[in-house]
Backbone as a chain_set.jsonl record, in Angstrom:
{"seq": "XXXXXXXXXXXXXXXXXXXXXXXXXXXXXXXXXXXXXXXXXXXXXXXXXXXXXXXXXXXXXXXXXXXXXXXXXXXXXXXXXXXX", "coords": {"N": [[36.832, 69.999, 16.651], [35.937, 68.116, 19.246], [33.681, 68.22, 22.305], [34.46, 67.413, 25.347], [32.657, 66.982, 28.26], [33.76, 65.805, 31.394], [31.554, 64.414, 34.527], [32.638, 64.199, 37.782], [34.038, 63.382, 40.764], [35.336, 64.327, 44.028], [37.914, 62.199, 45.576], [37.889, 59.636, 43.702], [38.994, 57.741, 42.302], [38.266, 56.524, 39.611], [37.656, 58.585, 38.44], [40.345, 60.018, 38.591], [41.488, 58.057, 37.01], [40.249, 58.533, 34.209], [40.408, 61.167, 33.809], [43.159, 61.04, 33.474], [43.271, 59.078, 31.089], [41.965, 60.824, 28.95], [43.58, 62.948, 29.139], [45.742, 62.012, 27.473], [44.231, 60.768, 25.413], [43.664, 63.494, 24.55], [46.012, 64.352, 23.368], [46.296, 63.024, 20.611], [44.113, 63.764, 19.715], [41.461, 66.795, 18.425], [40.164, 67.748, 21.454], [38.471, 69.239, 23.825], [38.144, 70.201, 26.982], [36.106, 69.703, 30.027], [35.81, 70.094, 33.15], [33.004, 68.798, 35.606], [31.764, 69.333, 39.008], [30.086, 66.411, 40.056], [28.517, 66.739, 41.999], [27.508, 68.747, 42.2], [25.07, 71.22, 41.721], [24.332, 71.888, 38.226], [25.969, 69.664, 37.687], [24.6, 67.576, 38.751], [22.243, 67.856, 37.172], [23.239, 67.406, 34.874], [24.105, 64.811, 34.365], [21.583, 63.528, 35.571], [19.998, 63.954, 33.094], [21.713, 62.659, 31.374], [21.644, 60.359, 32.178], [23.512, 58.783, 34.19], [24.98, 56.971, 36.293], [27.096, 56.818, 37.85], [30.091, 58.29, 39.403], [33.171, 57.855, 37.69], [31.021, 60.661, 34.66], [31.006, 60.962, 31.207], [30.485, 63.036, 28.608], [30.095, 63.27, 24.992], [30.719, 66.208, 23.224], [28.067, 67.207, 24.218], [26.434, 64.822, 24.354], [25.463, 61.549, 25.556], [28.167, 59.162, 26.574], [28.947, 57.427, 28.341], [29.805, 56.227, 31.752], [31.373, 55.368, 34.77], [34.354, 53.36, 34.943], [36.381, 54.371, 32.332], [37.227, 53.449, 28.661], [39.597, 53.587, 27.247], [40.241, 52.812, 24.379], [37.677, 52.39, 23.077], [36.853, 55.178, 23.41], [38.985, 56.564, 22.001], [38.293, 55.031, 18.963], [35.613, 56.043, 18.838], [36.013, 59.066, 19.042], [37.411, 58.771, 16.65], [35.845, 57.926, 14.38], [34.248, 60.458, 14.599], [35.963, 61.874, 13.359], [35.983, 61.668, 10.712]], "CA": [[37.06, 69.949, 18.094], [34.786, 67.633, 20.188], [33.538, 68.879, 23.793], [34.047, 66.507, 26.224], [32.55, 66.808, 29.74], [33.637, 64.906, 33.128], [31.223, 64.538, 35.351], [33.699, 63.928, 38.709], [33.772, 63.914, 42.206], [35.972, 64.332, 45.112], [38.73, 60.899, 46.049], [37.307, 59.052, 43.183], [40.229, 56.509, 41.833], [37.849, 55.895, 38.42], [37.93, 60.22, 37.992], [41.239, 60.257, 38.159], [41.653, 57.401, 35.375], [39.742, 59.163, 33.27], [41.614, 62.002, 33.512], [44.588, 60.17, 32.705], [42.833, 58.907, 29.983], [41.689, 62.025, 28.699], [44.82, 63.656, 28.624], [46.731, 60.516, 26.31], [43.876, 61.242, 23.957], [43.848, 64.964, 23.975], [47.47, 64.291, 22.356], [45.952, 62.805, 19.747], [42.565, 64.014, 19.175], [41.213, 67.877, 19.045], [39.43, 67.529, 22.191], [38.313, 70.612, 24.786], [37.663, 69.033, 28.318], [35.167, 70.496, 30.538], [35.183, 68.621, 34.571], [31.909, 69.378, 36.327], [31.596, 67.919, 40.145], [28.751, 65.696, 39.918], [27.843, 67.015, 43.245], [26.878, 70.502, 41.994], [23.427, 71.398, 40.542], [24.929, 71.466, 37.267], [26.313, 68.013, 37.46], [23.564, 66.535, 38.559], [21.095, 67.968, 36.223], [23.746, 67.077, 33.255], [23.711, 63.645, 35.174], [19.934, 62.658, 35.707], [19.461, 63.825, 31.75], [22.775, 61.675, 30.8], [21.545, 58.546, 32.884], [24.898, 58.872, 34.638], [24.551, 56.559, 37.422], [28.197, 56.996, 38.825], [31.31, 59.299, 38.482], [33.101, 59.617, 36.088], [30.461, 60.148, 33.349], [31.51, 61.449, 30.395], [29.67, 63.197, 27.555], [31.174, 64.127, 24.306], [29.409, 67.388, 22.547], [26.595, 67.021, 25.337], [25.675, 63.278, 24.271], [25.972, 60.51, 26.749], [29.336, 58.324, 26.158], [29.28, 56.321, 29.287], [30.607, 56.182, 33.173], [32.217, 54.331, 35.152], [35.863, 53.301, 33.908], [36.623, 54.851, 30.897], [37.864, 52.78, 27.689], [40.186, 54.408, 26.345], [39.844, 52.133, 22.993], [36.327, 53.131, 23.155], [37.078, 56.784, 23.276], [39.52, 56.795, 20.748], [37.001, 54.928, 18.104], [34.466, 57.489, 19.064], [36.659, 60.164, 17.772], [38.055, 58.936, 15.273], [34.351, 57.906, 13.931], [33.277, 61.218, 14.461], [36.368, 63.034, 12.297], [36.019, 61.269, 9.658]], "C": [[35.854, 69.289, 18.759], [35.089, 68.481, 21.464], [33.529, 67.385, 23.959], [33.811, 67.106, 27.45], [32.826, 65.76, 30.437], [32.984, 65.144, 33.786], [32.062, 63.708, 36.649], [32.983, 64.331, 39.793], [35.355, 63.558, 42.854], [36.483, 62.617, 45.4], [37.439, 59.844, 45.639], [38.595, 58.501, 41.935], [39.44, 56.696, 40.118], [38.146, 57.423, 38.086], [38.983, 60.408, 37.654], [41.885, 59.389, 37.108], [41.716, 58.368, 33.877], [40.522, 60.411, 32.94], [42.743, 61.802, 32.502], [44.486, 59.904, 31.405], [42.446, 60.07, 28.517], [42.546, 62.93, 27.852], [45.424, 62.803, 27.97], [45.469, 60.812, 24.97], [43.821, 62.317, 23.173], [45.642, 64.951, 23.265], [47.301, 63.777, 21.12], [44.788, 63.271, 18.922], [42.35, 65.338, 19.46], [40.061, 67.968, 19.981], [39.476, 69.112, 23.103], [37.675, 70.166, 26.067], [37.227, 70.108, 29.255], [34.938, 69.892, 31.829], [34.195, 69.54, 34.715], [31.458, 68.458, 37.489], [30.276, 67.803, 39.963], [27.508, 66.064, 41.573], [27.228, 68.057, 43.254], [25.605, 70.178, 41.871], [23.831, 71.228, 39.333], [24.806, 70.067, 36.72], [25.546, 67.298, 38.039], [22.805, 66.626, 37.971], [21.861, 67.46, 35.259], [23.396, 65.436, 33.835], [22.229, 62.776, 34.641], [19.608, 62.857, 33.723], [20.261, 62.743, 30.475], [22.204, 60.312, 31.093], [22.895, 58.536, 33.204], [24.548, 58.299, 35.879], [26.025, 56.87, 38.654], [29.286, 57.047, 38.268], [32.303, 58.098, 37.988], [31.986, 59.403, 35.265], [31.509, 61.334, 32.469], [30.737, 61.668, 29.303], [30.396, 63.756, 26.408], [29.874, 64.729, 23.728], [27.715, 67.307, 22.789], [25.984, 65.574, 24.903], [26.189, 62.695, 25.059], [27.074, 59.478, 26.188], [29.17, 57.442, 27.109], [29.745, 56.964, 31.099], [30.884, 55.107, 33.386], [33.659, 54.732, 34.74], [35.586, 53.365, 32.168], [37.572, 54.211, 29.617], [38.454, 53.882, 26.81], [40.25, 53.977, 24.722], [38.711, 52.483, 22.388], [36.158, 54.643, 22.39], [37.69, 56.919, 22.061], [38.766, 56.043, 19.465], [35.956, 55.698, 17.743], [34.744, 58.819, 18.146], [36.924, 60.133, 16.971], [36.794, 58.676, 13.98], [34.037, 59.549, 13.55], [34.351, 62.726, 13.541], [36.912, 62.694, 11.0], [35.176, 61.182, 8.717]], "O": [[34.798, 69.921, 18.811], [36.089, 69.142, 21.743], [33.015, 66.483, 23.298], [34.725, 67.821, 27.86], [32.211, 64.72, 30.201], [33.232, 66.27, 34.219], [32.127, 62.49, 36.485], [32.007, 65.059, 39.976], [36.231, 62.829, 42.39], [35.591, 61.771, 45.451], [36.536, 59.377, 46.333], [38.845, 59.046, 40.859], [40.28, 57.079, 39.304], [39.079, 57.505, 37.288], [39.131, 60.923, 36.546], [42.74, 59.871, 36.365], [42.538, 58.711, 33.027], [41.169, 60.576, 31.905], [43.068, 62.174, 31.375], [45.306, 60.3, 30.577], [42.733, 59.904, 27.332], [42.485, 63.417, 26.723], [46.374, 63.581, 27.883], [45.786, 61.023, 23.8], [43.863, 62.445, 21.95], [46.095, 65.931, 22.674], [48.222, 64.052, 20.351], [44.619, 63.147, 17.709], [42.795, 65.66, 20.561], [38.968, 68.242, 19.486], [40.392, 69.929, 23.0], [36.524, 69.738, 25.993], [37.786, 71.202, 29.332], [33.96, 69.148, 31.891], [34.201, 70.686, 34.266], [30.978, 67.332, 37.36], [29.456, 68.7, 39.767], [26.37, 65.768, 41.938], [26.453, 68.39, 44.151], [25.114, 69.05, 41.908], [23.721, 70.024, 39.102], [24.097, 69.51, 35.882], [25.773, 66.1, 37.87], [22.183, 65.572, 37.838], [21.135, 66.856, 34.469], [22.266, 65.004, 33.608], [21.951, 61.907, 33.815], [19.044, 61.942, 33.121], [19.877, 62.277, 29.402], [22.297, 59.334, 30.352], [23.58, 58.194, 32.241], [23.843, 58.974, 36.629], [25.965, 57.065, 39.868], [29.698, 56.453, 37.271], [31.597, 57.09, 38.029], [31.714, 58.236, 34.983], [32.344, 62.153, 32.853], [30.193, 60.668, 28.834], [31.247, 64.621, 26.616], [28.714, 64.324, 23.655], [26.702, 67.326, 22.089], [24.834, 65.375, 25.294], [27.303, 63.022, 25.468], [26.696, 58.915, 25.161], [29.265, 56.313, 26.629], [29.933, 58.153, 31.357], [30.802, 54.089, 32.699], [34.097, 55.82, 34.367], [34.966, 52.766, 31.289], [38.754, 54.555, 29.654], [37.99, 54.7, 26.017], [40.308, 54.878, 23.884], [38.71, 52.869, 21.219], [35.626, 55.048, 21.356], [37.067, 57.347, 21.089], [38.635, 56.962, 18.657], [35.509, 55.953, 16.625], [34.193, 59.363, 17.189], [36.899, 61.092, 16.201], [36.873, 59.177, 12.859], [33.653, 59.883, 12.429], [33.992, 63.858, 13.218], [37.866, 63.156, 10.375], [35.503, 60.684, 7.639]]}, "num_chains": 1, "name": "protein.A"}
């Protein structure tokens, strides 16, 4: 099972991608999804230690994956790398 975190915010078009995204791989992949608004304390301390310059980021099992728009090609490589 990977962890993934979202770091998200509030009427953010790329957040809700990701989402989207998210969920099409959790059908494939054992994933456990974790949002956290980037606006908290939280999410900005996961943030500033990610280098997360702007939502969505995304970390899988607390390592930095990326923000921005989310590749879902990307993602799925990632996992499949990491259960194999």
């Amino acid at each position: 099972m990977t962890r993934v975190t979202l770091l998200s915010q509030a009427d953010c078009a790329l957040c809700e991608h990701a989402k989207k995204v998210l969920a099409r791989v959790g059908e494939d992949h054992p994933i456990e999804v974790t949002e956290i608004d980037l606006a908290s304390p939280q999410g900005r301390d996961l943030a500033g230690r990610a280098r997360v310059m702007f939502a969505p980021g995304v970390l899988l099992d607390g390592r930095p994956f990326g923000y921005g728009r989310l590749s879902e090609r990307k993602l799925r490589r990632a996992l499949a790398r990491q259960h194999t």
